[in-house]
Steps between C-alpha positions, in 0.01 A plus 500: 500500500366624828152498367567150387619408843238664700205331284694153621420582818173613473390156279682291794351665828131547353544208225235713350559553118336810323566638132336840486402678170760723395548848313716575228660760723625260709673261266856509570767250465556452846097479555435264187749241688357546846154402358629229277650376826193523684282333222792222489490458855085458489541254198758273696284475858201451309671213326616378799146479667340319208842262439392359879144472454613327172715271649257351773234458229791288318567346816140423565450703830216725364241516215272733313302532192717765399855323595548273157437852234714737822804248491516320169800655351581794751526790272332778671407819401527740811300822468504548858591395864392616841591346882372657764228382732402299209699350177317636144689360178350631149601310260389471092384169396443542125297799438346454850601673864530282776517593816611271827470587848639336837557641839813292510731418194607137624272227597731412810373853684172354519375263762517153399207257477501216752546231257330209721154646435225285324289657243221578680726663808662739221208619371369553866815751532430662194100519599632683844745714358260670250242518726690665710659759246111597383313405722212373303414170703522231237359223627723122462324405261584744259855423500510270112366818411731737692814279374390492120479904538806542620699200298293463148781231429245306699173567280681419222674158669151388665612187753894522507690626814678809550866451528732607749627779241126616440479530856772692576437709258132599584564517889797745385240707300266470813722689697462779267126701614530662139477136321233411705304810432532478124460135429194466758332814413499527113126576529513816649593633200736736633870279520644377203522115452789282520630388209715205604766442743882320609582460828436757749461751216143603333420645190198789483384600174675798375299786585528886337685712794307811562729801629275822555699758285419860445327383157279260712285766662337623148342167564372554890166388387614207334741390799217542753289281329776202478619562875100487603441239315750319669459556831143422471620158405695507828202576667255258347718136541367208647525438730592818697661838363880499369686734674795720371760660694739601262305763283757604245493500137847350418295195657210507250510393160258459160438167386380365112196303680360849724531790252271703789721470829805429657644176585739439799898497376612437859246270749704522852295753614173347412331344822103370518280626785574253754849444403586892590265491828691207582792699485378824650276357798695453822832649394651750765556818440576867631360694198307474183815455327554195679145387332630562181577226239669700196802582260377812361147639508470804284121687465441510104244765448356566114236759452291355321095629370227243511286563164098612590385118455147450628429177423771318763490127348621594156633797415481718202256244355151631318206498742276178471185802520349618230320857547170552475405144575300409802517144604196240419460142347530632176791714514706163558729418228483839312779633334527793224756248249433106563549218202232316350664177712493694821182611439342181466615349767396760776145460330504126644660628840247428804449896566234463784767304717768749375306765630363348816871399586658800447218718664552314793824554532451847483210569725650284757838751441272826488359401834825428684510107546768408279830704317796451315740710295333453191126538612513906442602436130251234434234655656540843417251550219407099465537571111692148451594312165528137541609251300430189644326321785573183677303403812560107608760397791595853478404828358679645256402840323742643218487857467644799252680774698624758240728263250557256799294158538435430928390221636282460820469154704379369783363175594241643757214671422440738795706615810192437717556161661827525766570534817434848669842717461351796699612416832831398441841697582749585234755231649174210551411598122853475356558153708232376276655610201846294587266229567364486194760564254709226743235274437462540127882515437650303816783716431554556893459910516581597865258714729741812493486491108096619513510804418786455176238246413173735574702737242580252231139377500292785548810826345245738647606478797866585420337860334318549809791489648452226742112654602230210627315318256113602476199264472525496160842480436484190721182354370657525155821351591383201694276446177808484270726326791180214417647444144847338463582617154504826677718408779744353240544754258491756767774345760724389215517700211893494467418111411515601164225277409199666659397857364495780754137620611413856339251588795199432649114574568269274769608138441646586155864485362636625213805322381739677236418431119625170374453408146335134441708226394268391272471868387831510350525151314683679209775614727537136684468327152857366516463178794897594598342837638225343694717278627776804602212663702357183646825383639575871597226507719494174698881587573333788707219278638832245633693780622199721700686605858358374758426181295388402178180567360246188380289574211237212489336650194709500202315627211637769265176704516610572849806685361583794327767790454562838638558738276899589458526127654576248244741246694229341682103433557343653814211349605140677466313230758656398793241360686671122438880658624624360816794541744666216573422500847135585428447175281689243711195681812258430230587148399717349822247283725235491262294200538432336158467164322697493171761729368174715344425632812803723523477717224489854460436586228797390286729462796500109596616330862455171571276280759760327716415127760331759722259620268606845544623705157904571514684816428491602081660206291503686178692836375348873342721315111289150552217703537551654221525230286230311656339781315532338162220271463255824571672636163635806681847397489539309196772168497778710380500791655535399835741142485638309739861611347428839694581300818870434408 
């Protein structure tokens, strides 16, 4: 009994409630009915908790998508209960874990909402007070946006109000940096969505807990390629670099959707670049330790042997050279095994402008004017199979490396005609580059970002360690910085609907292999799945942090799939894909004459009294069925019903 009363008064001074695995040694009488109280005791204060969130939704004083399914008949399964500096309730719901997290476990121990705000003053608020949690500078106008991210009960309710229960609700979950973090940053790919939510309580996706046991480090090879993996996706977001203070694994966990890294389990700890200088710059201190923001920072160190790779962009692949091959007109498009069809074909291919492109290329790399990670491998032997050849608004030259298929674009033919980069300083040259890419993307990258931005565009840099550019490393940047498919599948690749760029050699790209749409026809020959995909990727396009993306050229030939990637189309041209910001610069103030004169492309505005073309009337769907009379949607594939 004294164990029974000494457990009561551990549950009531730390109301912290903790069921620890037992051993068979252990199980006594007297033990079995201390942990049946304890396991009672967590049972009856997690009923509590969810009894008063239950009641106010009854009562109307708080909403949530997940509210009606959490509180219809109020028969919950428990598995587990924690409340500490934050309240975690596991719960089953059918053959499904939910989780739910709050800082607080009643909606009266948050702030309330000042209930004489207008619309447009409560989104204001909410504006501020994410802006100032990440610091990310969205502008006003992104706040429909902002407020459909972080309430979808608004995208799906397009033109009715919030009510007072939604917004004390969502200014509840505002107060939580956590909520904020996951539901505005699904992109970075490494915090789990939010499922739904009920009051001041969210629900993440239920994520795989990894716990480094003794087992674990048979595997160090295998964990260091999930934990780099992730923390290169740290280091890569847009706008700035995540940064993580807590580095332990109880905090990491494996999710279905990212079979090759880790995804966050707990987000308080999780601050972008600005956010954490915010908090660092200007605070007093005595010592370091004052300068310290951290629970628990433990080194992690794996030994780990890096395999004898020589060819950096793709390892363990077979060499694109052939030995004993010297390069000349002829040897283009020679292979030992090739079909009769693939034969054929390369016999019509244009080989004189084949081989005066590519030569070029490589003399101009042999002599030191331009570089790129991938110019050593293609120019190593010049022994090069090619399959195809496109040369109109842009270049396009499909190549065989090993059993992969590569392609190489650009949309300028030389790196000769731009401004002279020799006289510039590192910080003059990387100014430019912010310029740029703020110009293409209006996506409002600050001046102290240039050199996370210098290392997204050109990774080189980031293996040199942070070294100056050279002549050619600049001359062949500014030459791709010239071609905005670059800049958009280069900044954002964590869109999910661009493919990531390979590498890079003069003012050529190499975007990762994407198979066709019209290549796989047999695959897509159910219209339910083309639909699936389609709607799967214009969800991305309307979701896009900053801001959505426009696509103003809505053919399916500008689609295709990755491989492994069968839940949506990613799109193989983006030369027609548009920030929002970027195509209300292009089309605002306009002058024109009829509504024909503010097009682009597929995206439509209209010509207002002052004969000056308005912001973009139409949306990515209505595009997309506009589509149909140019037989690449056909009627039924893409119907008005998707709209409701």
């Amino acid at each position: 009994m004294f164990l029974i009363y000494l457990a009561c008064i551990i549950i009531s001074a730390n109301r912290t409630l903790c069921i620890m695995d037992t051993n068979e040694s252990m199980t006594t009488p007297l033990f079995n009915e201390v942990r049946c109280f304890l396991v009672k005791s967590r049972d009856f204060r997690a009923s509590e908790v969810l009894s008063e969130l239950c009641d106010s939704f009854d009562a109307g004083l708080i909403s949530g998508d997940s509210c009606s399914r959490l509180c219809y008949n109020r028969e919950w399964k428990i598995s587990d209960y924690y409340e500490g500096n934050k309240v975690v309730l596991v719960m089953k719901d059918g053959g499904q874990t939910a989780v739910y997290k709050s800082i607080h476990p009643s909606i009266k121990d948050f702030p309330a909402v000042n209930g004489k705000l207008s619309y447009d003053e409560f989104t204001d608020k909410v504006l501020e007070l994410v802006n100032d949690e990440l610091r990310l500078g969205w502008p006003r106008h992104y706040k429909k946006h902002l407020m459909e991210t972080l309430w979808p009960t608004l995208r799906r309710t397009p033109g009715e109000s919030m009510s007072t229960a939604d917004r004390v609700s969502l200014w509840a979950l505002l107060q939580q940096p956590e909520f904020i973090l996951f539901r505005i940053l699904p992109l970075s790919r490494v915090t789990p969505k939010i499922i739904g939510t009920c009051g001041q309580f969210y629900s993440p996706e239920a994520l795989v807990a990894f716990r480094m046991k003794g087992y674990y480090m048979n595997l160090k090879g295998k964990i260091l390629v999930h934990i780099m993996g992730t923390l290169k996706l740290f280091h890569e977001f847009l706008n700035e670099p995540l940064q993580w203070c807590d580095v332990r694994f109880d905090n990491l966990g494996l999710s279905a959707d990212y079979p090759k890294r880790f995804v966050m389990m707990d987000g308080d700890m999780v601050y972008t670049e600005s956010r954490l200088r915010a908090a660092f710059e200007g605070r007093p201190c005595a010592t370091d330790d004052d300068c310290r923001i951290v629970e628990l920072f433990i080194y992690v160190v794996l030994s780990y042997e890096k395999p004898d790779d020589k060819m950096e962009p793709w390892k363990n692949d077979v060499p694109i050279f052939d030995s004993g091959h010297g390069w000349n007109e002829e040897s283009i498009g020679e292979k030992s095994e090739v079909d009769t069809n693939e034969s054929s074909k390369k016999h019509d291919l244009n080989k004189t402008r084949i081989a005066e492109v590519l030569g070029d290329l490589c003399s101009s790399f042999d002599e030191g004017l331009i570089s790129g990670d991938l110019c050593l491998r293609l120019c190593y032997r010049r022994t090069w199979v090619v399959v195809d050849y496109y040369e109109g608004n842009k270049t396009v030259l499909v190549m065989k490396d090993g059993d992969r298929t590569v392609v190489y674009k650009s949309s300028l033919s030389a790196t000769t005609e731009f401004p002279d980069l020799k006289n510039l300083t590192d910080d003059e040259f990387s100014e430019m580059v912010v310029d740029i890419v703020n110009d293409e993307l209006r996506l409002g990258f600050p001046r102290h970002y240039k050199k996370h931005l210098l290392g997204m565009v050109w990774p080189m840099f980031h293996k040199s360690h942070g070294q100056s550019l050279t002549i050619a490393d600049r001359t062949s940047l500014w030459a791709l910085l010239q071609q905005p498919e670059f800049i958009l599948f280069r900044i954002i690749p964590f869109s999910g609907v661009t493919p990531r760029i390979i590498g890079t050699c003069g003012q050529y790209y190499v975007p990762e292999e994407v198979f066709p749409f019209h290549t796989l026809r047999l695959y897509f020959s159910r219209e339910y799945k083309i639909i699936e995909l389609t709607m799967g990727t214009l969800k991305l396009f309307d979701q896009f942090i900053n801001e959505p993306l426009q696509w103003c050229d809505a053919r399916l030939d500008n689609f295709g799939v990755l491989p492994g990637l069968k839940k949506r189309f990613v799109l193989m041209d983006a030369d027609m894909v548009y920030t929002q910001s970027r195509l209300r610069a292009e089309l605002e103030g306009r002058p024109c004459l009829t509504d024909a004169d503010c097009r682009i492309g597929d995206c439509k505005a209209t010509c207002t009294v002052d004969m000056t073309c308005s912001d973009r009337v139409d949306t990515n769907l209505e595009v997309s069925r506009n589509r149909r009379s140019h037989g690449l949607f056909s009627c039924h594939i893409l119907s008005p019903s998707l709209d409701r």
